[in-house]
C-alpha positions as CSV (number, residue, x, y, z in Angstrom):
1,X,80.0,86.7,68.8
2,X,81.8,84.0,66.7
3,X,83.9,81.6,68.8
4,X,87.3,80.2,67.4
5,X,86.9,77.3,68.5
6,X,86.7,73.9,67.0
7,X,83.8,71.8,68.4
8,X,86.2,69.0,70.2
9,X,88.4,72.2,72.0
10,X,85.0,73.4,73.3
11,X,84.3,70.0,75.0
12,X,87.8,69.7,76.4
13,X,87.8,73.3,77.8
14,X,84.6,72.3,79.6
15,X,86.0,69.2,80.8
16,X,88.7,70.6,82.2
17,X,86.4,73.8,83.6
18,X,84.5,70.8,85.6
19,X,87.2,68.8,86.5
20,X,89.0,72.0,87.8
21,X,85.7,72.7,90.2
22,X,85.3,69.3,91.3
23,X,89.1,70.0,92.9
24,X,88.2,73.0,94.1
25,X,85.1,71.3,96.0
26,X,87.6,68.8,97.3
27,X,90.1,71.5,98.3
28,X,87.1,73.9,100.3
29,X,85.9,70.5,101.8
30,X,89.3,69.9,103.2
31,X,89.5,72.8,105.2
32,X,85.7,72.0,106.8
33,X,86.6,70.9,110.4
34,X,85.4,67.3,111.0
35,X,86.3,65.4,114.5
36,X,89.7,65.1,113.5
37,X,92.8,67.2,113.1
38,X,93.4,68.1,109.1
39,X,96.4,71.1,108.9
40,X,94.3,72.3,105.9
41,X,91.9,73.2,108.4
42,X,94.4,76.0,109.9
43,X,96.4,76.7,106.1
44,X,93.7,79.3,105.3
45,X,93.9,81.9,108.1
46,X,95.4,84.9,107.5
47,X,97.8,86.6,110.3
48,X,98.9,89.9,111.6
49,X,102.5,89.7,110.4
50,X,104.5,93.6,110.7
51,X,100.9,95.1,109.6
52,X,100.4,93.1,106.7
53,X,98.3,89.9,106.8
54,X,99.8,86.5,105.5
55,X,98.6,82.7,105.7
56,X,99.6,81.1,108.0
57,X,100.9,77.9,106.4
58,X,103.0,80.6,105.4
59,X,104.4,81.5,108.6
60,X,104.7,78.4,110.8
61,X,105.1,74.8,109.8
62,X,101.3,72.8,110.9
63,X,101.4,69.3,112.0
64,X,99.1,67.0,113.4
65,X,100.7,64.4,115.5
66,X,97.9,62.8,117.1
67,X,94.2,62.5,116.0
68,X,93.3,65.5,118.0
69,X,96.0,67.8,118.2
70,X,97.5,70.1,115.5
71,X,100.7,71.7,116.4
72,X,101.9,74.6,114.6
73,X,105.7,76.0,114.8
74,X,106.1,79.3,113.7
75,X,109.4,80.4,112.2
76,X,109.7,83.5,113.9
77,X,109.0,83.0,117.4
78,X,108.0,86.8,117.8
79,X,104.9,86.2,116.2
80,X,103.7,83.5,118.4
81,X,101.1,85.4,120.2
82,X,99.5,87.2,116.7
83,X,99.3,83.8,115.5
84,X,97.5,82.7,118.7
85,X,95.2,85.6,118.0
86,X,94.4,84.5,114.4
87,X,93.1,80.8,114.9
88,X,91.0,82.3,118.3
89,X,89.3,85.1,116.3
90,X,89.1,82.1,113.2
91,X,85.4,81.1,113.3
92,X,86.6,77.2,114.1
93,X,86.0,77.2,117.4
94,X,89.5,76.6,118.5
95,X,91.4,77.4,121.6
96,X,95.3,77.3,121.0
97,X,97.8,77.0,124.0
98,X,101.2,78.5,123.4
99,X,104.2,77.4,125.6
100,X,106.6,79.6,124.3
101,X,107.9,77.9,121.3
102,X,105.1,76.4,119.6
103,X,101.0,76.5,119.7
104,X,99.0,73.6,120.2
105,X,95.6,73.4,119.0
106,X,93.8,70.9,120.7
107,X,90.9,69.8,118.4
108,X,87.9,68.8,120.8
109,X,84.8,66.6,120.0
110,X,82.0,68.4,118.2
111,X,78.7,68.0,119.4
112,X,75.7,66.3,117.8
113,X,74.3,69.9,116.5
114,X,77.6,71.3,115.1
115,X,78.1,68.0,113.4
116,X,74.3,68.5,112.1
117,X,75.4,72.3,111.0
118,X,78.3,71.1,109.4
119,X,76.3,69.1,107.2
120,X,74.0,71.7,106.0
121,X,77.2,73.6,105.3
122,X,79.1,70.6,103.2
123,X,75.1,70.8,101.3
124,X,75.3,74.4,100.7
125,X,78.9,74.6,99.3
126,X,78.6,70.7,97.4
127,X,75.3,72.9,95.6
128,X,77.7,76.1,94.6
129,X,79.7,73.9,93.1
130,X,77.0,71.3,91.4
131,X,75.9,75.1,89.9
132,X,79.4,76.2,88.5
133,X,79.6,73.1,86.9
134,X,76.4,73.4,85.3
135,X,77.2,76.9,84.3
136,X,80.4,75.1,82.1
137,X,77.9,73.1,80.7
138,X,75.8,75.9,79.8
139,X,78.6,78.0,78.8
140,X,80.3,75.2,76.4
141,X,76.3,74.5,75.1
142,X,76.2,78.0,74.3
143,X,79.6,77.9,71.9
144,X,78.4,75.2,70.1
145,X,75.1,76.4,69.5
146,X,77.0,79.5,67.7
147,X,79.0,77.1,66.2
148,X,75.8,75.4,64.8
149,X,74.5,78.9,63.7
150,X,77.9,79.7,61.6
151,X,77.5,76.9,60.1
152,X,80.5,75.4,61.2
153,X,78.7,72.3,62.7
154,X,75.3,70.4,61.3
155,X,72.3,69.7,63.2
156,X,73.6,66.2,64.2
157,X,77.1,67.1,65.8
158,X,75.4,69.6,67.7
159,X,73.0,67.2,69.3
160,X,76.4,65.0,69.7
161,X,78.2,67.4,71.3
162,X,75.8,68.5,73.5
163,X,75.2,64.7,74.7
164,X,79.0,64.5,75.5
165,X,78.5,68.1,77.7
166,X,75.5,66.4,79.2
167,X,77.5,63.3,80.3
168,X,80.4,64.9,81.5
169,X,78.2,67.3,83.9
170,X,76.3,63.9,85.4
171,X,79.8,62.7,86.0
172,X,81.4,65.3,87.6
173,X,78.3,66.2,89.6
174,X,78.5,62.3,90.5
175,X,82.1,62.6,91.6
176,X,80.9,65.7,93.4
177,X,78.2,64.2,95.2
178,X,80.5,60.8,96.2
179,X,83.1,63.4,97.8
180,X,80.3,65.1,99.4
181,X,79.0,61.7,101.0
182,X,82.5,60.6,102.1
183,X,82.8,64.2,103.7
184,X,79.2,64.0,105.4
185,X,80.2,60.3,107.0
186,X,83.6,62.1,108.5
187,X,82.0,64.2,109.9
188,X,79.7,61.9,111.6
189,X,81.6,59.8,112.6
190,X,82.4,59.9,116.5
C-alpha cells in the first residue's frame, strides 16, 4: 500500500489530525457541567419536535444571565413542555421551571462527590483523546515508514520525520493535559 504522499504533507495532515482532536476535547469538555451555567451544556440535547428529534440549540435560543441560571426561549411556544421533558430525562441532573413562555434552568451547587465524579469523567475522556492523538501519530509514522520502504525517503529523513511526529504528539497531548487542568479546577471550584 503505497502512499502518495510527500513526507512534509504527511506531517501536516497529522498536525492538523491532532490539532482537530485537541478542539474536539475542548468542545466535549465544554458541554461537562461544572458549578456554573455554560449554554453548551444544554446545545447537545436532542428534543421531541413533530416525531422527529432535533437539538435544541436548534429550537430555542439558550442564555445564561446569571451565574446560575440558564434560560432557554423556544421559538415555538408549543414545544415548551417536550423541551422541558428533554433537559429532565438529560442525565445533567437539572430541573427546569416553565412559566409559559420560556424555561428556566436553575443550575444548583454540586456536591463534593459529583464534583469528584466529574473529575474521573474529564480523566477518562482527556485519555480517549491523548489516545486518538497518538493513533495520528502512529498512523503518520506508518506512511512514512512505507515511504522509507519505496525508497522515496532515506534512513535519516525518516528518523527526522518521525522526531517532528513525536514533538508534535508531546505538544498537543501538553495542550490537552493544560485544558484538562483548567477544566478540573472549574469544576472545583465552589
Amino acid at each position: 500500500m503505497a502512499t502518495d504522499l510527500s513526507k512534509d504533507q504527511i506531517i501536516e495532515q497529522a498536525r492538523r489530525e491532532m490539532e482537530q482532536a485537541v478542539n474536539a476535547f475542548r468542545h466535549e469538555l465544554s458541554r461537562v457541567r461544572s458549578g456554573r451555567a455554560s449554554t453548551a451544556l444544554l446545545e447537545g440535547i436532542m428534543v421531541n419536535c413533530y416525531g422527529t428529534k432535533m437539538p435544541l440549540k436548534q429550537l430555542a435560543g439558550l442564555a445564561a444571565p446569571e451565574t446560575r441560571l440558564i434560560v432557554v426561549t423556544p421559538y415555538d411556544k408549543n414545544l415548551l413542555s417536550e423541551i422541558e421533558k428533554a433537559i429532565l430525562s438529560s442525565d445533567l441532573g437539572l430541573t427546569p421551571s416553565n412559566d409559559g413562555k420560556i424555561i428556566r434552568v436553575p443550575i444548583p451547587e454540586l456536591s463534593e462527590e459529583r464534583r469528584r465524579e466529574l473529575v474521573k469523567h474529564v480523566r477518562k475522556i482527556a485519555e480517549e483523546f491523548r489516545v486518538s492523538v497518538r493513533n495520528h501519530r502512529r498512523e503518520a509514522n506508518e506512511k512514512l515508514r512505507e515511504l522509507h520502504k519505496s525508497k522515496q525517503i532515506g534512513e535519516d529523513e525518516l528518523r527526522s520525520a518521525e522526531a517532528k511526529i513525536q514533538q508534535l504528539t508531546t505538544g498537543e497531548i501538553a495542550k490537552i493535559d493544560q485544558i484538562l487542568a483548567a477544566k478540573e479546577a472549574e469544576i472545583m471550584q465552589v
